[in-house]
Residue, then its C-alpha position, 0 to 999 in steps of 0.5 A: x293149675x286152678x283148683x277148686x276151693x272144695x276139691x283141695x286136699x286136706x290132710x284128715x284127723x281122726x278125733x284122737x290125732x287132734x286132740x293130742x295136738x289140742x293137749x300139746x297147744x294147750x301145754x304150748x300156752x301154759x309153758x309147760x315142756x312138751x307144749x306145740x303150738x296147733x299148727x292146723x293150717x289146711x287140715x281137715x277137721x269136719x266133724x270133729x270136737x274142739x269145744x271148750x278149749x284153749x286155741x289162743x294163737x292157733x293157726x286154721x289158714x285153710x282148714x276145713x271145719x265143716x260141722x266141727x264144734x268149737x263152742x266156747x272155746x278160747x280162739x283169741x287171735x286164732x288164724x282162719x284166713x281162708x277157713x271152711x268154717x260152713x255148718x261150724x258151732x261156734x256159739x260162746x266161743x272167744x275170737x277176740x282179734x282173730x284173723x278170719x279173713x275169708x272165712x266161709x261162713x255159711x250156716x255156721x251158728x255164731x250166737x253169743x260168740x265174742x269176734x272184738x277186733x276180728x278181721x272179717x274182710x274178703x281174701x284170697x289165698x295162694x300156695x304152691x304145691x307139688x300138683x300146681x298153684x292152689x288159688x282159694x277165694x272166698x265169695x260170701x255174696x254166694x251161698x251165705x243166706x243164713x249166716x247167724x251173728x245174733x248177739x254176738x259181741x263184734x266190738x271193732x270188728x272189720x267188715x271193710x270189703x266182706x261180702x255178707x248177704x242174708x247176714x243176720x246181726x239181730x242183738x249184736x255188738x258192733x261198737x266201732x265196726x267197720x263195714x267200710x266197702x261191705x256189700x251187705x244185702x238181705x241183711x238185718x240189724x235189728x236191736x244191735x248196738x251201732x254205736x260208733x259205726x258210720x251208718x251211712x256205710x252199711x246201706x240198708x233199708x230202714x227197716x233193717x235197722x228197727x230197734x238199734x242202738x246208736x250214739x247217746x245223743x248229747x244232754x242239754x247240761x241242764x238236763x244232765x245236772x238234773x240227773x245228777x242231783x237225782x243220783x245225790x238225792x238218791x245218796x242222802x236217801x240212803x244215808x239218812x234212812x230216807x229222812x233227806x232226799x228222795x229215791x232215784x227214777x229213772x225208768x225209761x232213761x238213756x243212762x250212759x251219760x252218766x257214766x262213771x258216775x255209777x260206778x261203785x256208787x251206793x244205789x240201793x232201791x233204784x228204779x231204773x226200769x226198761x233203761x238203756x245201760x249198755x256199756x255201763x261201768x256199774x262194778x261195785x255199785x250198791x244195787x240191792x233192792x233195785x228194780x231194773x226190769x226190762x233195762x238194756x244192759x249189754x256189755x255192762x261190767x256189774x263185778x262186784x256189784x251187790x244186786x242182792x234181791x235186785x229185779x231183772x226181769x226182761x233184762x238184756x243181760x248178753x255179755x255183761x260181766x258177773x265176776x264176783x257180783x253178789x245175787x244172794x238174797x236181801x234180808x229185810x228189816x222184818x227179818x224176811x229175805x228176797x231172792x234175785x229175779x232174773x225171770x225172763x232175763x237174756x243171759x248165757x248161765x256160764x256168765x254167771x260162773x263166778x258169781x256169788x249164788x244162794x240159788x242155781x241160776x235157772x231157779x232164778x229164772x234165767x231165760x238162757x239165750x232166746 
């Protein structure tokens, strides 16, 4: 006997029954005596409330979590195969190398969630019971209009197979995805990162694509020792008090070819304004004073950076890391002081959690997730 997908009978728990089973996984992560790991597979869980929490390795394998909320939850490499997540809150939640294969994803809200090295293709479950054979398959070409991956970080991710239409990827973070055999229509990429992706696999309009990032196109060395020299310019101006050298520009500038030579490095007073940094290692740099207005700095690491008094303002901060990074104010030579601006910035607040404050951040003028 065939049944439906949606006529499945689930075992239903109540709010209270499942977080005694949440509390048990979570004592099960931390080893502590009478921890369980979350065995939820086929459970059903509309509705209820799994944010916030730990999930690491916890199996869903045909669960239905139709308006469930697991918003920043912790689910690295979690089981969904075959999971009803339609209408699910999943947005800042961690998915690192989850396995969703054909998750149903309908409406479900996915914005600023981390799926690295998620598996995402098409599949079908089959389990014998006492009623029969029970066969789920997931279509997504059917009922999946809608389905929001904006901004989030999808780095690796497999789409090999997957049926994803009117999938929105606006912002996301797609360095590496597979998309291998994906049918992707009426979907957009618009200002995603698409670096490394064979784009002739994804097989959409051009205007579907308006904005995205790809490859670094290869400098001519000429062109790369020129700025170098710039950044050692940059140095001695600092170092002799602006005596020696000249302050940095780079305003509009590709800077990932330059890479590792940012990290840690003393930049003090740069002016890298609507620049592409997505990506860059940039911990520990000497940034106080800077003016980084309107820079493209998605998945950058900035921990331990010093961006006191540094201005962001427009910048593309989603999923760049803050661990440790000093947005104090910058005391100048005329004994006044100058606050961090991050007015209009893309940024989630819980980014900024360890980092070290003077001001709470919406004071700062973090624009939260637009």
């Amino acid at each position: 006997m065939l049944k439906n997908l949606y006529e499945e009978t689930r075992t239903a728990l109540t709010q209270q029954e499942l977080n005694a089973v949440l509390q048990a996984h979570e004592r099960y992560l931390a080893r502590v005596s009478g921890g369980r790991r979350a065995r939820l597979a086929h459970a059903k869980l509309d509705g209820l409330n799994l944010a916030n929490r730990n999930l690491t390795e916890a199996d869903f394998s045909g669960a239905s979590l139709v308006g469930a909320n697991v918003s920043g939850s912790n689910l690295e490499s979690a089981i969904f195969y075959c999971a009803d997540l339609r209408s699910c809150n999943m947005q800042s939640s961690r998915l690192p190398r989850a396995d969703l294969r054909g998750a149903s994803f309908s409406g479900a809200k996915l914005s600023f969630a981390v799926l690295d090295a998620a598996d995402l293709r098409a599949a079908t479950m089959m389990y014998a019971a006492a009623g029969g054979i029970t066969v789920i398959s997931r279509d997504r070409s059917k009922g999946n209009s809608g389905v929001d991956f904006s901004n989030c970080s999808m780095k690796g991710a497999s789409f090999g197979s997957a049926k994803l239409d009117g999938a929105n990827f606006t912002g996301a973070l797609l360095q590496g995805a597979n998309f291998k055999g994906a049918r992707l229509t009426n979907v957009t990429f618009n200002n995603a990162v698409l670096t490394g992706v064979a784009l002739h696999e994804l097989a959409v309009p051009a205007a579907a694509l308006k904005g995205c990032v790809t490859d670094a196109v290869p400098l001519p060395p000429e062109k790369l020792e020129e700025m170098k020299n710039r950044l050692e310019a940059h140095g001695r101006w600092i170092a002799s008090g602006g005596a020696e050298g000249a302050p940095a520009v780079f305003d509009g500038e590709d800077l990932r070819p330059l890479g590792a030579l940012l990290t840690g490095r003393r930049l003090t007073g740069l002016s890298a304004r609507n620049a592409i940094a997505i990506g860059i290692d940039l911990s520990g740099a000497q940034l106080q004073g800077a003016r980084l207005d309107g820079t493209d700095f998605r998945d950058a690491d900035l921990s331990g950076a010093d961006l006191r008094g540094a201005s962001l303002q427009s910048a593309n901060l989603t999923h760049a890391k803050f661990d440790k990074t000093n947005l104090g104010h910058l005391t100048l030579r005329d004994g006044s002081t100058l606050a961090p601006d991050l007015k209009g910035a893309l940024a989630r607040e819980e980014q900024f959690f360890t980092a070290m404050l003077e001001d709470r951040i919406p004071m700062l003028g973090l624009a939260g997730d637009r």
